[in-house]
N, C-alpha and C positions, 0 to 999 in steps of 0.2 A: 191099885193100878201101878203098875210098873213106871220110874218115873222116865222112862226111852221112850214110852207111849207118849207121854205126857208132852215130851219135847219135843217129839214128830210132829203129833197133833197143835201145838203152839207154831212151829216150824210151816205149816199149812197152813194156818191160819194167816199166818205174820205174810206169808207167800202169798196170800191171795188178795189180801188189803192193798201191799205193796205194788199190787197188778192194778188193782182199784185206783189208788191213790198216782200213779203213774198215765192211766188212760184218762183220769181228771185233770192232773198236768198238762198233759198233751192236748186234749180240747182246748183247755185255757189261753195254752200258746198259740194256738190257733185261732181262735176269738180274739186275742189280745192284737195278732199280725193282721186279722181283718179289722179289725177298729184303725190300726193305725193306716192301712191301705185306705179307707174311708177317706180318715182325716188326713190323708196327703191327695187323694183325690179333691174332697174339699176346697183346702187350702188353694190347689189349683185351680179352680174354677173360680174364688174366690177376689183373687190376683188376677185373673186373667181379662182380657181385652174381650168386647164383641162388637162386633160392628153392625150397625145395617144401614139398610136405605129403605126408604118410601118418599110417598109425595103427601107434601101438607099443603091444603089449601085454605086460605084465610083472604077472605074479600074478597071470593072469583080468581087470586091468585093463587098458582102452581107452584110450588116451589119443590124443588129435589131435595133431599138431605140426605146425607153421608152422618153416620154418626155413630159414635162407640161410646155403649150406655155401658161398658163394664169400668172396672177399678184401675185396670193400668194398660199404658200406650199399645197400640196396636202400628207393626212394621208393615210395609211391603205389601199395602193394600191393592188387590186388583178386582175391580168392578165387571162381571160379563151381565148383559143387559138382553133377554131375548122376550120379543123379536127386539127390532134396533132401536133406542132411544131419537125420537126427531119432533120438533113441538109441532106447531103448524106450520110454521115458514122451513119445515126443512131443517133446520139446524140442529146441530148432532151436538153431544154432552161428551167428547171423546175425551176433556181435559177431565173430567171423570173417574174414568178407567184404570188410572194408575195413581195414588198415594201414599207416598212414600212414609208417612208420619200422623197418626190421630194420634194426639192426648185422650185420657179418659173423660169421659163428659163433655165431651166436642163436640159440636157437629159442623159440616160446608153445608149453608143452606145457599142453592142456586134456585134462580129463577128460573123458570120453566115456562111457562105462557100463562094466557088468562085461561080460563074453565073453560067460558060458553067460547074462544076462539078455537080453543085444543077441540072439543065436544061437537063442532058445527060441521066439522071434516069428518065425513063419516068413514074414511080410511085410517083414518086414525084407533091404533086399539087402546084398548081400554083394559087391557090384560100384561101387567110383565112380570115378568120371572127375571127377577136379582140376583145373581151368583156371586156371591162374596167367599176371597179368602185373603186372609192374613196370616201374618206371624204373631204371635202370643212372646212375653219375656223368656216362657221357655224355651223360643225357639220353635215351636208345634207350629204346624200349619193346622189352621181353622179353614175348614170352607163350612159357607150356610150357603140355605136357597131362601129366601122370601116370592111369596106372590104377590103382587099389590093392582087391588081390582079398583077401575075408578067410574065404574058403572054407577055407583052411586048418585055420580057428580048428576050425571041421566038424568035420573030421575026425580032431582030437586030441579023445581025451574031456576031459584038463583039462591045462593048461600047464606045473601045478603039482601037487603033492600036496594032498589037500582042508588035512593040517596048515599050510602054508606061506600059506592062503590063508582069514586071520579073514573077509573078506567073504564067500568061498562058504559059510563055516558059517552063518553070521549068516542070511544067505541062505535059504539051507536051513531052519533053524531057525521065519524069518518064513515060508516057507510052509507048514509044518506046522503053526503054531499057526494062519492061513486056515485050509486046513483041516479042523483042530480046533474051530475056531470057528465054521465050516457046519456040519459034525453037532453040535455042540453046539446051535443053534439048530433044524438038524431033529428034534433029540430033545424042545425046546420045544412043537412043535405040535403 
């Protein structure tokens, strides 16, 4: 064999590895930019704040919470509430709506009403939908939605034993003496 064969055929050879060897590169590089997209994805979510709200109930009491279960502070929080947040007497949570500052693992727990007062109003819903957004360290606006159903609450007659729960009695109590204090004045007239 002629050794021009020889080196063409080596020459084709060495060419077509070098194509091999070049398109395994280039996957690599590419695998290698996705792994690190991941891991700065990661990282981000990692760091990053989340906030929510629902309601906890312990002893027939309601309470709201504000709370960011993530690893770092959450800016510029705004709370939308539908339909409107109002307990049984009407009172609105508007102080709410706007905080300016959650540390990580914080939460506002406010008082909200008792269960069977909120639950006895049958205009009262039992359905809301939370819209939260903030600001994250990076600057990112977050918005979530939560639902928080308290149909629940319905259908246990009470959470607690009436003994565990001085407000139910008290409760109780104050509307008996209402009333007591209707017939006592219908026996006035």
């Amino acid at each position: 064999m002629d050794l021009n064969i020889i080196s063409i055929i080596i020459d084709i050879i060495l060419t077509i590895v070098t194509g091999f060897m070049a398109v395994a590169t280039y996957k690599m590089a590419q695998s290698t930019n996705e792994s690190v997209e991941e891991m700065k994805k990661t990282r981000v979510e990692a760091n990053s704040a989340e906030v929510i709200m629902y309601f906890n109930v312990e002893n027939n009491r309601m309470y709201l919470i504000v709370e960011n279960i993530g690893n770092t502070v959450a800016k510029d929080i705004s709370i939308e509430v539908e339909p409107e947040l109002k307990d049984s007497h009407d009172k609105d949570y508007e102080h709410l709506k706007e905080i300016s500052f959650l540390p990580p693992n914080y939460q506002i727990k406010a008082f909200f009403d008792m269960g069977f007062d909120y639950l006895k109003k049958e205009d009262k819903p039992v359905k809301y939908k939370f819209i939260i957004s903030f600001t994250n360290i990076y600057n990112d606006i977050i918005k979530r939605e939560y639902i928080s159903d308290l149909s629940y609450i319905k259908s246990v007659s009470y959470l607690t034993s009436e003994s565990d729960s001085v407000e139910m009695s008290l409760t109780k109590i104050k509307d008996e003496l209402k009333d007591t204090n209707k017939y006592l004045k219908k026996l006035n007239k």
